[in-house]
C-alpha positions in Angstrom: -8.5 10.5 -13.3 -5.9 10.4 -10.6 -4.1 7.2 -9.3 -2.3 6.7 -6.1 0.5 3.7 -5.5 0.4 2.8 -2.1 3.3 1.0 -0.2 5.2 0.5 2.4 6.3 -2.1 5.6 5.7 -5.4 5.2 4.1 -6.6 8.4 7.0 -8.4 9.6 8.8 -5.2 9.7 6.8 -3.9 11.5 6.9 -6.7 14.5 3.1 -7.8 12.8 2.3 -11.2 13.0 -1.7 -11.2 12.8 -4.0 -9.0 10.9 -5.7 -8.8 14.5 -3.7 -6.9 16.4 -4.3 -3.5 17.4 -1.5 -2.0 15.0 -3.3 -3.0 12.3 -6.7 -1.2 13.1 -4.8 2.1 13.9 -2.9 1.6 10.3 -6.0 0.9 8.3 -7.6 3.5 10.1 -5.0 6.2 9.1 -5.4 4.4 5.8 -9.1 5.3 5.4 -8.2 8.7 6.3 -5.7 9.1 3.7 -8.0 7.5 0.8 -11.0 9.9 2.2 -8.7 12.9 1.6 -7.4 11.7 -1.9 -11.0 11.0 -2.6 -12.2 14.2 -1.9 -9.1 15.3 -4.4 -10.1 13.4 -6.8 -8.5 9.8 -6.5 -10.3 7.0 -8.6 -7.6 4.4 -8.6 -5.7 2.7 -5.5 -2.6 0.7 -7.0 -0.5 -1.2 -5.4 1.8 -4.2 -6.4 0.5 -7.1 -3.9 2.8 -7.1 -1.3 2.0 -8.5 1.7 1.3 -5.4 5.0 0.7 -2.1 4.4 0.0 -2.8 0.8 -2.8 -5.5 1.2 -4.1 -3.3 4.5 -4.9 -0.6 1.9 -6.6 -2.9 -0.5 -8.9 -4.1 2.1 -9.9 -0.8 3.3 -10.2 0.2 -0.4 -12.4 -2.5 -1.3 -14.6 -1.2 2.7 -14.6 2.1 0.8 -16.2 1.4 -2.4 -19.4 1.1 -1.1 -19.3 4.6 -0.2 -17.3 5.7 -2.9 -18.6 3.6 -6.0 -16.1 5.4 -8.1 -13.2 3.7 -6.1 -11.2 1.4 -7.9 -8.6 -0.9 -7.0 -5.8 -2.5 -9.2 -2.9 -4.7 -8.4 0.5 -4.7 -10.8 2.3 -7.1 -9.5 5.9 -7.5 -10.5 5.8 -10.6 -11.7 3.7 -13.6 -12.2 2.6 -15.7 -9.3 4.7 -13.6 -6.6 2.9 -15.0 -4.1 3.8 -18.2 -4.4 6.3 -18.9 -1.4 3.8 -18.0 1.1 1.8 -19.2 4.0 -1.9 -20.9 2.7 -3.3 -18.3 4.6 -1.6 -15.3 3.2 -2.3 -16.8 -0.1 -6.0 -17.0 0.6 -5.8 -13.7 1.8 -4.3 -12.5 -1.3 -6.8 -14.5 -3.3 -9.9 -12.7 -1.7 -8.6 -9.0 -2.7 -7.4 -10.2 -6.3 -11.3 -11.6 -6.5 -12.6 -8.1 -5.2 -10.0 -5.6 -7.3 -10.6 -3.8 -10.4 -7.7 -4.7 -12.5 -5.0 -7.5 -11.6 -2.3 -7.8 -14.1 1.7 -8.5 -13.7 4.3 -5.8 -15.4 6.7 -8.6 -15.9 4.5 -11.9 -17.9 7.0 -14.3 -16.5 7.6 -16.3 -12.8 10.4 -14.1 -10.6 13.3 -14.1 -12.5 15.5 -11.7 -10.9 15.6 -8.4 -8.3 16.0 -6.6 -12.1 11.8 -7.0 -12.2 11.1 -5.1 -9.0 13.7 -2.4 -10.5 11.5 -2.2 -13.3 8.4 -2.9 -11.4 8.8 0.2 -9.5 10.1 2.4 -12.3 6.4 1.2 -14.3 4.4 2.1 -11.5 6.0 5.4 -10.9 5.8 6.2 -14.9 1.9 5.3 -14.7 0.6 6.5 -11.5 0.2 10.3 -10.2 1.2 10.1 -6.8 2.6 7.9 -4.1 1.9 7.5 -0.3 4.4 5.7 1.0 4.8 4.0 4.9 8.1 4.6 6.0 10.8 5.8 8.5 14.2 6.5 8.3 13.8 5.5 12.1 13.4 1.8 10.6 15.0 1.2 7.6 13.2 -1.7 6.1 12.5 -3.3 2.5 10.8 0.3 1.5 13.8 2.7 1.8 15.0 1.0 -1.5 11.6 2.2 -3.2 11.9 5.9 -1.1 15.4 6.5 -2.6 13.9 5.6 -6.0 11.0 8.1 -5.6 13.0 10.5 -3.8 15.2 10.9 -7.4 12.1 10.5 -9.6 10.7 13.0 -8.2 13.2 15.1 -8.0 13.3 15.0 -11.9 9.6 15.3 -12.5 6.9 16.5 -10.9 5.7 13.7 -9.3 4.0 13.9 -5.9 4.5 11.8 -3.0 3.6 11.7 0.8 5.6 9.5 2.9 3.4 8.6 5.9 6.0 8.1 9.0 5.3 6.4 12.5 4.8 9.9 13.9 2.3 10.7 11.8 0.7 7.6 12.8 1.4 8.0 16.1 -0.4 12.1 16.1 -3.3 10.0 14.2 -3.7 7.5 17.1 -3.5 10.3 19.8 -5.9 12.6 18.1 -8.8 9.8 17.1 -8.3 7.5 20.3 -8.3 7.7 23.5 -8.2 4.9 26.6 -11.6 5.7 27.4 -13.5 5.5 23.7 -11.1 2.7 22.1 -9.7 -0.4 23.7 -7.2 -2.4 21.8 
């Protein structure tokens, strides 16, 4: 069994303010790509720990792919209880749609948000029970995720942990090669 942690940009990072603009389709595209590979190497589980943009992205296109790949499985480890809380009714209902579709939903920390201290140990949970982690960042950008990169960075420097951090050049090469102004309009 092999399970991959996805994360990354949040979408307001990433100058995203609607699930329908074109950014998005190009990401989850590159993000069915990725799971299709990882399939094909054996990936059952898709983990990630709720957060809003790249991470929710994924468990959309996960849930897409399970039709295809019945053996797909999603779970959500979320730091801590109710993290979503403090957002919009719509990202919240949002949220509430993938939790109804995932796998497994559970929190690491069985309390409310009680300090930065539970993402610490959020992150060090996930990266002690997962095999791998893809990872959407950029030194270009330093965002919210470089904390997490200079985390797995060390851990897996000190184990052998795998990771693949997906950049916006990669994304870019994805969008050149798979669309084109004739074929695709955004």
């Amino acid at each position: 069994m092999t399970s991959i942690y996805f994360t990354g940009y949040k979408p307001f990072e990433l100058n995203i303010f609607k699930d329908d603009q074109p950014e998005v389709k190009v990401i989850k595209a590159y993000i069915e790509e990725i799971i299709k590979q990882e399939v094909e190497e054996g990936l059952e589980w898709v983990i990630i720990s709720g957060q809003l943009g790249f991470e929710l992205w994924t468990a959309e296109v996960t849930i897409q792919m399970k039709h295809k790949y019945p053996q797909l499985k999603l779970a959500i480890l979320t730091p801590f209880l109710n993290h979503f809380n403090k957002w919009n009714e719509t990202n919240q209902q949002k949220y509430q749609s993938i939790v109804a579709q995932a796998d497994y939903v559970n929190a690491i920390h069985q309390s409310e948000y009680q300090g930065g201290f539970q993402f610490q140990q959020a992150n060090d949970f996930i990266l002690d029970n997962t095999d791998k982690t893809i990872l959407f960042y950029d030194d270009e950008q330093e965002a919210s995720p470089k904390y997490f990169q200079s985390k797995l960075v060390d851990f897996a420097e000190k184990t052998n942990y795998t990771y693949t951090v997906m950049t916006f050049m990669d994304l870019q090469d994805f969008m050149e090669y798979n669309y084109n102004n004739e074929n695709e309009s955004y």
